[in-house]
TIVOGU-586425 format. One record per residue (C-alpha): residue number from 0; y, x, z. Coordinates in nm, 2 decimals. Layout:
<sites>
- NUM,Y,X,Z .
...
</sites>
This chain:
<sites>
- 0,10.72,17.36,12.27 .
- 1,10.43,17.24,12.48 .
- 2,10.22,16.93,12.39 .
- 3,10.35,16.78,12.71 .
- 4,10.69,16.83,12.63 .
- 5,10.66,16.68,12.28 .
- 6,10.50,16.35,12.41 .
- 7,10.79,16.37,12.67 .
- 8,11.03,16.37,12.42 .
- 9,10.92,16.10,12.21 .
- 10,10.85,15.92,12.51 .
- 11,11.22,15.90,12.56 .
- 12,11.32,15.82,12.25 .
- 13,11.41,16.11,12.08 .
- 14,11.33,16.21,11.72 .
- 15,11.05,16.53,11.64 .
- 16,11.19,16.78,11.42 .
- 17,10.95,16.87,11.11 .
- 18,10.83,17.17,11.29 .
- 19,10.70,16.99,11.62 .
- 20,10.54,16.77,11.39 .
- 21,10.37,17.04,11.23 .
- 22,10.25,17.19,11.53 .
- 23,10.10,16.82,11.70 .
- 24,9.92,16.77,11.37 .
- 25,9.75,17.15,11.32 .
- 26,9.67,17.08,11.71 .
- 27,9.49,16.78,11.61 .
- 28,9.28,16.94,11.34 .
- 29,9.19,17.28,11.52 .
- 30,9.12,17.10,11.85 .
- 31,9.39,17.24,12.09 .
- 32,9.48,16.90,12.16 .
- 33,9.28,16.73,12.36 .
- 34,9.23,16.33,12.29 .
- 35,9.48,16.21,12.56 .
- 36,9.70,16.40,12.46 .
- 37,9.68,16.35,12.08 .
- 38,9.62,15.95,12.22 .
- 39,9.96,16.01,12.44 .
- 40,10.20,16.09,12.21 .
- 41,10.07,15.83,11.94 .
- 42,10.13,15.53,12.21 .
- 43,10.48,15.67,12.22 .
- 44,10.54,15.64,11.85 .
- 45,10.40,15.28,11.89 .
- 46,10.64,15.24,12.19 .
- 47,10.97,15.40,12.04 .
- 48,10.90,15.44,11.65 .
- 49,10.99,15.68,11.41 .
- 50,11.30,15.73,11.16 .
- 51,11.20,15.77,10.78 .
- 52,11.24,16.13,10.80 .
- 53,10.98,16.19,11.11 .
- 54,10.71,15.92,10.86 .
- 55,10.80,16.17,10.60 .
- 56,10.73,16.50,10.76 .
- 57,10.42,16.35,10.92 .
- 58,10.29,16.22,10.60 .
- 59,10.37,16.58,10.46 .
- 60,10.21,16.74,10.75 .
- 61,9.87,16.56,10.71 .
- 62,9.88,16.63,10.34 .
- 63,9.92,16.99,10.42 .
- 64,9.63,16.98,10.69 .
- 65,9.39,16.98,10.37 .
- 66,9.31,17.07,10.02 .
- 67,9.51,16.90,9.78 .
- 68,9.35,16.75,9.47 .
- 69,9.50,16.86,9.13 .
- 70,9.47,16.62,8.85 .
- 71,9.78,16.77,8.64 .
- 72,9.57,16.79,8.37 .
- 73,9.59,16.47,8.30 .
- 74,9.93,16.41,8.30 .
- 75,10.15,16.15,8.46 .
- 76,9.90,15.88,8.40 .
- 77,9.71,15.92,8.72 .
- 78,9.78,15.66,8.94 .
- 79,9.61,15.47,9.23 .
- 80,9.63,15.11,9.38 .
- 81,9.58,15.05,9.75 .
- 82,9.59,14.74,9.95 .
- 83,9.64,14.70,10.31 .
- 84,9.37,14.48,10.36 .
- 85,9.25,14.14,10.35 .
- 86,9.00,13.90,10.32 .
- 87,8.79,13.86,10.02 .
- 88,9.01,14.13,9.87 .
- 89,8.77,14.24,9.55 .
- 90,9.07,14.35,9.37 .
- 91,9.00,14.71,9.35 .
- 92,8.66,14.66,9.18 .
- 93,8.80,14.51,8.93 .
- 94,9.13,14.64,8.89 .
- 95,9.02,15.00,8.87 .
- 96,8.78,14.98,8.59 .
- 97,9.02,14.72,8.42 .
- 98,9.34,15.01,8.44 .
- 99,9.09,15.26,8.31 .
- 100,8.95,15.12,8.02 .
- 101,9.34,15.07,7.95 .
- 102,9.48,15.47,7.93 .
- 103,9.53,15.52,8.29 .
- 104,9.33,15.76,8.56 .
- 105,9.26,15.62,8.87 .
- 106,9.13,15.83,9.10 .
- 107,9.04,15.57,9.34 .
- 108,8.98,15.67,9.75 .
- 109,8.92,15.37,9.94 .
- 110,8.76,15.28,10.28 .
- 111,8.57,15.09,10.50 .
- 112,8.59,14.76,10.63 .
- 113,8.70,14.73,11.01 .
- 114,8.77,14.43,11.23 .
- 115,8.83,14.12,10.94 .
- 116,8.91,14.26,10.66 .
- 117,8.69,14.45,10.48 .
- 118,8.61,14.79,10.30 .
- 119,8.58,14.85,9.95 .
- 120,8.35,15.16,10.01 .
- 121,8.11,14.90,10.16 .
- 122,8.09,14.66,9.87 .
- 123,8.05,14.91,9.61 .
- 124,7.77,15.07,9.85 .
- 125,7.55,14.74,9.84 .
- 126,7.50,14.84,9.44 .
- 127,7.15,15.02,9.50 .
- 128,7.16,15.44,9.49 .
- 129,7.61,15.41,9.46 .
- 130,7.71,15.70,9.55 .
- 131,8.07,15.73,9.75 .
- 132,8.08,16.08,9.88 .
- 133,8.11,16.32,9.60 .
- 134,8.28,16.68,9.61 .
- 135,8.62,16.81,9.43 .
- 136,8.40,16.89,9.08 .
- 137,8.23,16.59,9.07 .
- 138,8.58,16.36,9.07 .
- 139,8.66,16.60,8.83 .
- 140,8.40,16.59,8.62 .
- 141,8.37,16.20,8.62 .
- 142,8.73,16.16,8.59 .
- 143,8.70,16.38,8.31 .
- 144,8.46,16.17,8.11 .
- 145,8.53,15.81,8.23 .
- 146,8.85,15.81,8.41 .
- 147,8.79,15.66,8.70 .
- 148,8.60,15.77,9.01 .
- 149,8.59,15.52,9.35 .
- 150,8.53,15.75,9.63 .
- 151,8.55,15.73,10.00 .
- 152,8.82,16.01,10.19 .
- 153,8.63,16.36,10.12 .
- 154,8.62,16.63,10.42 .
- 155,8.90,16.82,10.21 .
- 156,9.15,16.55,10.23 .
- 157,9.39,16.49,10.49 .
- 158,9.12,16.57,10.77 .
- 159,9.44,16.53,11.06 .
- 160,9.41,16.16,10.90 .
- 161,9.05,16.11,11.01 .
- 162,9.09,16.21,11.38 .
- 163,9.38,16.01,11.43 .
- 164,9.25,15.69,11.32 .
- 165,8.95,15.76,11.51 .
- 166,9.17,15.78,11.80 .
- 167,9.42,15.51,11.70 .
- 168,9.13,15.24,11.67 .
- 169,9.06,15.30,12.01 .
- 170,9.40,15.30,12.19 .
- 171,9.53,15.02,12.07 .
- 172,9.78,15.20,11.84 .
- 173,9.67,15.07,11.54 .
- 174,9.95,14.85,11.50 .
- 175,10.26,15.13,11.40 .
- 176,10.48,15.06,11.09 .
- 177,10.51,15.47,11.05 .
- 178,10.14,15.57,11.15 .
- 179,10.00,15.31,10.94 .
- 180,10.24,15.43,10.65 .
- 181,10.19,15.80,10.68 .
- 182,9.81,15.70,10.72 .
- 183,9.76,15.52,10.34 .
- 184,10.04,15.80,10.18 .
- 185,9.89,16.06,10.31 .
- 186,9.53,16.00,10.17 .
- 187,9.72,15.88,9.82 .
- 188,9.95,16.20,9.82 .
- 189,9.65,16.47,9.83 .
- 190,9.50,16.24,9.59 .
- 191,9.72,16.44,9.34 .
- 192,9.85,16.09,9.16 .
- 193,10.19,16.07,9.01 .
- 194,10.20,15.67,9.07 .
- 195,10.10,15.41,9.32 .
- 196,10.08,15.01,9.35 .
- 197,10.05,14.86,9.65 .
- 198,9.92,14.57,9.73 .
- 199,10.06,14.43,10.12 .
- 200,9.90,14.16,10.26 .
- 201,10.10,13.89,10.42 .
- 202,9.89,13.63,10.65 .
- 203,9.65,13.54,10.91 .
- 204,9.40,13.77,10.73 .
- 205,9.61,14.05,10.69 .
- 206,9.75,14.27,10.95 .
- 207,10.10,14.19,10.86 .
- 208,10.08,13.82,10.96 .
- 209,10.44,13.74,10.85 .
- 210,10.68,13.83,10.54 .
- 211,10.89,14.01,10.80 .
- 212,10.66,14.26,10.91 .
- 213,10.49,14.32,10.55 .
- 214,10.82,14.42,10.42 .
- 215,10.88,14.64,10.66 .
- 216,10.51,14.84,10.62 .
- 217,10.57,14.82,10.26 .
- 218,10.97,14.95,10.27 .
- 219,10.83,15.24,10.49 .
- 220,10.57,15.34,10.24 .
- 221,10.84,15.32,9.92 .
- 222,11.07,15.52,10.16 .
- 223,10.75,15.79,10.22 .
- 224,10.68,15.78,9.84 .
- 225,11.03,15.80,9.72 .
- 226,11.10,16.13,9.94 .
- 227,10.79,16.27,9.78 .
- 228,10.94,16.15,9.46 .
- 229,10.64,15.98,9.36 .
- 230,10.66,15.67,9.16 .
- 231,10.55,15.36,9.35 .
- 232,10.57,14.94,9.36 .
- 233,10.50,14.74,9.64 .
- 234,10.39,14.41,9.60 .
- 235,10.36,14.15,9.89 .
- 236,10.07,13.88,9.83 .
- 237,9.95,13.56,9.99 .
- 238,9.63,13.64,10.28 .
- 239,9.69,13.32,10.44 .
- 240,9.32,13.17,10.28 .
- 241,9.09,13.40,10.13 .
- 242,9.12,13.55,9.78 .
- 243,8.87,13.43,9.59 .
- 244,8.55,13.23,9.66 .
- 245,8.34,13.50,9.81 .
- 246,8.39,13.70,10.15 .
- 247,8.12,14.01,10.21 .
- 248,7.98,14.28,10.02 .
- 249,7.70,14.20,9.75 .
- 250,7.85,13.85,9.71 .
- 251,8.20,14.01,9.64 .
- 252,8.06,14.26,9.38 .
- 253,7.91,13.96,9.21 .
- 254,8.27,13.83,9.23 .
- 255,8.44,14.09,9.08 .
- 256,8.13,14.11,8.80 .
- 257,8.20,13.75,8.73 .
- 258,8.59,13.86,8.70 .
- 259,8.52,14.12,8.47 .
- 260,8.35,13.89,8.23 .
- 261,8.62,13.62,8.23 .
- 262,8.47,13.40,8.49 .
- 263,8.65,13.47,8.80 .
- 264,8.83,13.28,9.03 .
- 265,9.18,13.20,8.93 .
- 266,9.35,13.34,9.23 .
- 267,9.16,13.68,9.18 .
- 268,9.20,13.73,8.81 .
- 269,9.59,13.63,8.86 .
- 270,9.60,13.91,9.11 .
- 271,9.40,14.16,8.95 .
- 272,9.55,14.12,8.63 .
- 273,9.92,14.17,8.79 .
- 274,9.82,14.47,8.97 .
- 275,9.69,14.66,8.66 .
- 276,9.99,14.58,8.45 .
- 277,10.24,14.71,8.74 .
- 278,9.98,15.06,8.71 .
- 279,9.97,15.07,8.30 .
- 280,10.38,15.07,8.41 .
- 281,10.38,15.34,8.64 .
- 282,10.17,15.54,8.45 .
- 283,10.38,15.53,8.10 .
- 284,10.10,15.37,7.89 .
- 285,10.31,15.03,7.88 .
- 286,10.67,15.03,7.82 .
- 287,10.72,14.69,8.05 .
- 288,10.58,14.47,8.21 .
- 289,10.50,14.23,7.99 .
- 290,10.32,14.44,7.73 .
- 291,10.12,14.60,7.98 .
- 292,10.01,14.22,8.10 .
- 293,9.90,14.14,7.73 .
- 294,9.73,14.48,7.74 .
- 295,9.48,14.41,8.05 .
- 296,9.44,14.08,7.92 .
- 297,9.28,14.19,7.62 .
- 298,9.11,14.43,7.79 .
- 299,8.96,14.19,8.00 .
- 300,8.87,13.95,7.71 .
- 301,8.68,14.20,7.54 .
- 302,8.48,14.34,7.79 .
- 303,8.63,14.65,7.84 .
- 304,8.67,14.62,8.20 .
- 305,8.33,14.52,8.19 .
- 306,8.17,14.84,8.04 .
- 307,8.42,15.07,8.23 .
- 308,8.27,14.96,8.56 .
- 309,7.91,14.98,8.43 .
- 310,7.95,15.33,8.37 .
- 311,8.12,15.40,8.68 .
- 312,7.83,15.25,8.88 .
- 313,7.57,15.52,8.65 .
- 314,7.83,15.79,8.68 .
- 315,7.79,15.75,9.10 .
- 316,7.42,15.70,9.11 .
- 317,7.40,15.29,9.11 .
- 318,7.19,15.09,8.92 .
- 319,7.45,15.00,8.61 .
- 320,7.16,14.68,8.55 .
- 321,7.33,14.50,8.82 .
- 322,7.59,14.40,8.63 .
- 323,7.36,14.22,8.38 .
- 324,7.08,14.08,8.68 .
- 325,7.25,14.01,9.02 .
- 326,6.85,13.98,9.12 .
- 327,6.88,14.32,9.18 .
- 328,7.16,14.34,9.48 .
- 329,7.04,14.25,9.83 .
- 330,6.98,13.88,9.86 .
- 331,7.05,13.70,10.23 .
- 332,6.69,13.52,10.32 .
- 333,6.91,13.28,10.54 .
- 334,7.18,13.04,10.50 .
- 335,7.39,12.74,10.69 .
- 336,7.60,12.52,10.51 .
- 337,7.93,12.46,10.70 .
- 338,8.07,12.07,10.65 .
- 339,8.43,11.87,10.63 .
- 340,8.43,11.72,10.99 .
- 341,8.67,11.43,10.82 .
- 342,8.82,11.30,10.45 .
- 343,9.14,11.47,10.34 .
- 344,9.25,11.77,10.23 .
- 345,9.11,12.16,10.27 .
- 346,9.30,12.43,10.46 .
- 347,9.07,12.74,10.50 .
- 348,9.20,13.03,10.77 .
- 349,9.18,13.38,10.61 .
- 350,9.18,13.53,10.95 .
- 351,8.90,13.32,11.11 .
- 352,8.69,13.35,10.79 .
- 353,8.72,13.70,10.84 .
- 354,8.63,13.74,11.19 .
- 355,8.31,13.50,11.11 .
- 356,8.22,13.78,10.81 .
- 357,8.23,14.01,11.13 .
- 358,7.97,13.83,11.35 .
- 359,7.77,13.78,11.03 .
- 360,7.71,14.14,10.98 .
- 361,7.94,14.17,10.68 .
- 362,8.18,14.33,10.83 .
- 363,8.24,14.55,11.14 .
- 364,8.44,14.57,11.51 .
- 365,8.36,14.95,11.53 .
- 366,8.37,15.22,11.23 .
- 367,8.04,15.35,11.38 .
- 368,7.84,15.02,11.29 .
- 369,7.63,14.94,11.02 .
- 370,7.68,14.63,10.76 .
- 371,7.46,14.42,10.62 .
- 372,7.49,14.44,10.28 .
- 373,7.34,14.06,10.15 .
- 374,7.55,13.90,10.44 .
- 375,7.84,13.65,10.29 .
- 376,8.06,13.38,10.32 .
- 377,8.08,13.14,9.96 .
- 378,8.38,12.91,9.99 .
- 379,8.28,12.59,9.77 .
- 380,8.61,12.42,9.80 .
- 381,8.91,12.61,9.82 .
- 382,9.22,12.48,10.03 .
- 383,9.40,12.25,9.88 .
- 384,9.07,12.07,9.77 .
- 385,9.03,11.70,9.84 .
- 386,8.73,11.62,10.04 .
- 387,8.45,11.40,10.17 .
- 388,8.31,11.34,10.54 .
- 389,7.99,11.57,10.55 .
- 390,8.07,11.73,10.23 .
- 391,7.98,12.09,10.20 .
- 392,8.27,12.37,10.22 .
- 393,8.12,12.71,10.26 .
- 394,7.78,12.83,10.25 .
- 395,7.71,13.08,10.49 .
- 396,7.43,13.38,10.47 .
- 397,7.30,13.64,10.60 .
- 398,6.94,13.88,10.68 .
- 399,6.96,13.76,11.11 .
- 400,6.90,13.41,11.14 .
- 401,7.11,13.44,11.49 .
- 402,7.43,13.62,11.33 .
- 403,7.41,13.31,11.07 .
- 404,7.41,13.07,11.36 .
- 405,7.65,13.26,11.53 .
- 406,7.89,13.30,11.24 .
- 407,7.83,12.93,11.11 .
- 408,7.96,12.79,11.49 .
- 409,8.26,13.03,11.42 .
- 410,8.36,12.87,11.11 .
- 411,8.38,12.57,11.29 .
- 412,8.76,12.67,11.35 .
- 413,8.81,12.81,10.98 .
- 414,8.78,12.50,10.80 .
- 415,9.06,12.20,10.86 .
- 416,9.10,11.91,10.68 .
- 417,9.42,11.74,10.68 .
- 418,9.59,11.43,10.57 .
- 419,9.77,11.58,10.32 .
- 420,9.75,11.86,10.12 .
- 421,9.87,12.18,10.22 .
- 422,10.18,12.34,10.14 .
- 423,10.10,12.55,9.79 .
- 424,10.21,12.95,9.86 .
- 425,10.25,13.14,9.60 .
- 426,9.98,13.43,9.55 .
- 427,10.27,13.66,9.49 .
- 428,10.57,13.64,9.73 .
- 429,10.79,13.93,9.68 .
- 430,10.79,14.29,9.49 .
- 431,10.99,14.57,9.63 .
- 432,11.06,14.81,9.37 .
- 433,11.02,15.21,9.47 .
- 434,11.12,15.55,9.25 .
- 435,11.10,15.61,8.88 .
- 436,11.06,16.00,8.91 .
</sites>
């Protein structure tokens, strides 16, 4: 069948078989595809969807269009965590090294930060001399000795993957239950783990805004895992403020430090510590749920965590001191502090936080751009706080005096103070359970 007649198809509605799937995506990778036609047939997914079986064969087929990690060494405790994105979202840097130290591999492959929310690849790259990019041997050998690597998506892996989000950022099909799905599977699935949490955002600083729409990305990606019998939990969480008190890059790492020694937020040690039990679960080194809670707890507590993630930073080529002296990660030369316009009670907007991290520098509108890796948003009072006239809420920084100005006039519409405190949410709003293979 002809590209033309496979876009044709889909555009009316019709399902692809496995095979035409495997034919669009080995087009995509060896170039006989051109771009509007690849950028064709993904606007009519957008348009008329996919059934679980076509997410399933196109997951499959990206896996297939690259090398496939094996980790069976290790046995079934390899497992991953991935989130779908979100403001302030430091979890991984603190959950990974915090699962580690606890029994479990965690092969971590994360990304970048685009439009608000950002990239875990570009906090852990404002550690001086971190290393992200590292070939098939070198996970191996670090897994090997400290069982944990945090990697960006290597050439080998799911290379049909890279293309199409290229393409997908610039078409406006980003926003596709099954692309998105067989997009985050894929990448976890040549990962070679036998387990995966996920973390779905629900809120203005996710891309899921509402509970609807989260549980459907997350039911597709259970429905994905569970037909590739891999064992998998979806968890829905609260992005309707920021997690944490820090939104950027250096500032977050310092964040997530802070967590590691017992210090953190509450919101973000809540979260992190929930995650990393659900992974001690799916990975067999906790019978339930509550044990394996008590377990990262005294992880945490006793450093553990702590130590992990300094020799994760010396295994990738950072500068493990960091963790002891945040003197030595880039430092913003500029700041703006950002004030209640009236007495009440805080609300802070996780979306328009994140789109003021975005004019600041910390973050980025195209994967092509740069970041600046000292830029940073700290929230002072978080919503819910009681308030002043005048009173200082966020403190924003950055290396360009004009991008502070800039963002600080943004955050203008982040920050609303009420009359009476906000509703609570919870941070945690609904799991949805996937297979136990």
């Amino acid at each position: 069948m002809r590209a033309v007649d496979l876009i044709r198809r889909k555009r009316d509605g019709h399902a692809l078989d496995p095979a035409d799937i495997r034919r669009f995506v080995a087009g995509v990778v060896d170039g006989s595809w051109p771009d509007y036609q690849i950028a064709a047939l993904l606007m009519a997914i957008v348009l008329r969807g996919m059934t679980a079986a076509e997410a399933a064969a196109l997951t499959e087929a990206m896996v297939q269009s690259g090398t496939r990690l094996d980790l069976s060494r290790f046995g079934r405790a390899v497992v991953d965590k991935h989130s779908t994105g979100g403001v302030g979202d430091k979890v991984s840097l603190v959950l990974a090294p915090l699962a580690a130290a606890c029994g479990v591999v965690v092969p971590m492959m994360s990304g970048r930060g685009l439009g608000h929310t950002g990239g875990t690849l570009d906090k852990l790259e404002s550690i001086p001399g971190f290393r992200t990019r590292l070939d098939p041997d070198e996970i191996h050998r670090t897994l090997d000795r400290i069982g944990c690597v945090m990697i960006g998506q290597t050439d080998e892996v799911a290379p049909a993957d890279r293309r199409l989000y290229a393409l997908r950022d610039v078409t406006a099909t980003v926003e596709s239950v099954p692309l998105i799905a067989s997009s985050i599977l894929s990448k976890k699935i040549a990962e070679g783990i036998a387990g995966l949490v996920l973390d779905v955002k629900v809120g203005s600083g996710a891309f899921m805004p509402d509970d609807e729409s989260a549980r459907e990305l997350a039911q597709a990606l259970l429905d994905i895992a569970r037909l590739h019998a891999m064992r998998c939990e979806a968890v829905l969480s609260s992005m309707h403020t920021p997690l944490g008190r820090a939104v950027g890059n250096a500032v977050e790492v310092i964040e997530a430090i802070e967590t590691l020694k017992g210090r953190g937020p509450a919101d973000t040690t809540a979260l992190c510590l929930d995650l990393t039990a659900r992974m001690l679960v799916l990975a067999g080194v906790a019978d339930d749920g509550p044990r394996a809670l008590e377990r990262a707890q005294v992880a945490l507590e006793r450093g553990d965590g702590l130590e992990r993630f300094r020799q994760i930073i010396e295994a990738q080529g950072g500068d493990p001191l960091v963790v002891d002296d945040y003197g030595r990660l880039p430092a913003a030369p500029h700041q703006r502090t950002v004030e209640a316009s009236a007495s009440g009670w805080v609300t802070i907007d996780a979306g328009a936080v994140g789109h003021a991290a975005v004019v600041l520098g910390a973050g980025r509108d195209r994967a092509d751009q740069a970041v600046d890796p000292s830029a940073g948003i700290e929230i002072l009072l978080t919503e819910g706080s009681e308030v002043r006239a005048g009173e200082a809420v966020l403190i924003v920084s950055g290396a360009d005096p004009g991008r502070v100005d800039a963002a600080h006039a943004a955050l203008q519409r982040a920050v609303t103070v009420g009359d009476a405190p906000p509703p609570r949410r919870p941070l945690i709003r609904q799991v949805l359970a996937g297979v136990s293979a």
